[in-house]
C-alpha positions in Angstrom: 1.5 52.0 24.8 -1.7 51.1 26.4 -3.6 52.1 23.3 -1.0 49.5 21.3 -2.1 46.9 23.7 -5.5 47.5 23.2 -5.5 46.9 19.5 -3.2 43.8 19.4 -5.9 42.5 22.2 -8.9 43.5 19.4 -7.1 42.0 16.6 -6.5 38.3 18.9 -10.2 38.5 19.8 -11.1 39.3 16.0 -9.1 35.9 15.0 -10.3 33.8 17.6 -13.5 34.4 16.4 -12.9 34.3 13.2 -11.2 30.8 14.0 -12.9 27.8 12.4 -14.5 25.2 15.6 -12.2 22.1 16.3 -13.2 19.1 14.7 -12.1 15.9 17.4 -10.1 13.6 15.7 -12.0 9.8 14.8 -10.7 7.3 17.7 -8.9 4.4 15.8 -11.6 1.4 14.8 -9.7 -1.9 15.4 -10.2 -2.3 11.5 -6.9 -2.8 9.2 -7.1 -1.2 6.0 -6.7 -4.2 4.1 -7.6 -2.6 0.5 -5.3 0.1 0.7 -2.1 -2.1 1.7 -3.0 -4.6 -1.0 -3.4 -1.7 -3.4 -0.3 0.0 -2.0 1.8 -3.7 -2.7 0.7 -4.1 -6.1 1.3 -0.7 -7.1 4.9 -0.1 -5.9 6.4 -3.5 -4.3 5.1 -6.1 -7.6 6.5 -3.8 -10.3 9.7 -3.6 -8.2 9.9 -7.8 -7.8 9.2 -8.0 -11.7 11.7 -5.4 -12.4 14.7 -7.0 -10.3 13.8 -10.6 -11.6 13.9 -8.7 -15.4 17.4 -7.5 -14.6 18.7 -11.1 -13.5 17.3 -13.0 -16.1 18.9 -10.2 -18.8 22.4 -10.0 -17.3 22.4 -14.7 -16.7 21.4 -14.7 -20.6 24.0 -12.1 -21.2 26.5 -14.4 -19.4 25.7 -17.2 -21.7 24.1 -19.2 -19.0 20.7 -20.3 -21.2 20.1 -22.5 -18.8 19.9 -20.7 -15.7 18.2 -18.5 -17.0 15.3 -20.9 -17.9 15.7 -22.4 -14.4 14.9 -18.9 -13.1 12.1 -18.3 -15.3 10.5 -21.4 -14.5 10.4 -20.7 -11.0 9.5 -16.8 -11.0 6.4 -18.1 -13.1 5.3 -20.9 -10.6 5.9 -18.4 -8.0 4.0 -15.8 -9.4 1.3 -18.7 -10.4 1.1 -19.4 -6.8 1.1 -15.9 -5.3 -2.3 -15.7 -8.1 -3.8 -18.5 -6.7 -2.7 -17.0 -2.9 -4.7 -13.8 -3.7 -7.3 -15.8 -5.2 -8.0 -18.0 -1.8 -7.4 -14.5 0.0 -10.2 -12.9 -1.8 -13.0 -15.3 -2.2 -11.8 -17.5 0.7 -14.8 -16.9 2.5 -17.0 -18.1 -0.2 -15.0 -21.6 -1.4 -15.6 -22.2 2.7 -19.2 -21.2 2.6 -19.4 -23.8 -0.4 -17.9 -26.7 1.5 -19.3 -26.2 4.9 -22.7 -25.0 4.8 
């Protein structure tokens, strides 16, 4: 039994060697990953948005209501004309300050 002992203690000591070192784990940086959320929005929240406005617009014109339907367009395409000029402002914000007050 001893000798079975012996070898499972070998083989332990073989893998901790063998054992890569423990990296430590980055401390958090304060900093908000502001690309990746932007990136993550666009990618699966927008086509989502654009998708559920398709389906309303489709089943009002299906209803015969024309003129709903144009109401609703009008105002998904301001919206989205103002969200533009949001993520505009929210990328070159800095500079269009930097230009005004100098």
């Amino acid at each position: 039994m001893s000798t079975l002992l012996a070898a499972a203690q070998v083989l332990a000591d073989a893998h901790i060697l063998a054992a890569p070192d423990p990296t430590t784990t980055p401390g958090p940086s304060g900093e908000v990953n502001t690309t990746g959320i932007l990136g993550w929005i666009a990618t699966y929240i927008v086509p989502i948005l654009i998708g559920g406005l398709g389906v309303v617009t489709l089943s009002r014109a299906a209803k015969g209501n024309v003129s709903q339907t144009m109401t609703t367009s009008m105002i998904a395409i301001i919206g989205m004309v103002m969200l533009a000029g949001a993520t505009t402002l929210f990328f070159f914000g800095d500079n269009i300050v930097g230009v005004f007050f100098k």
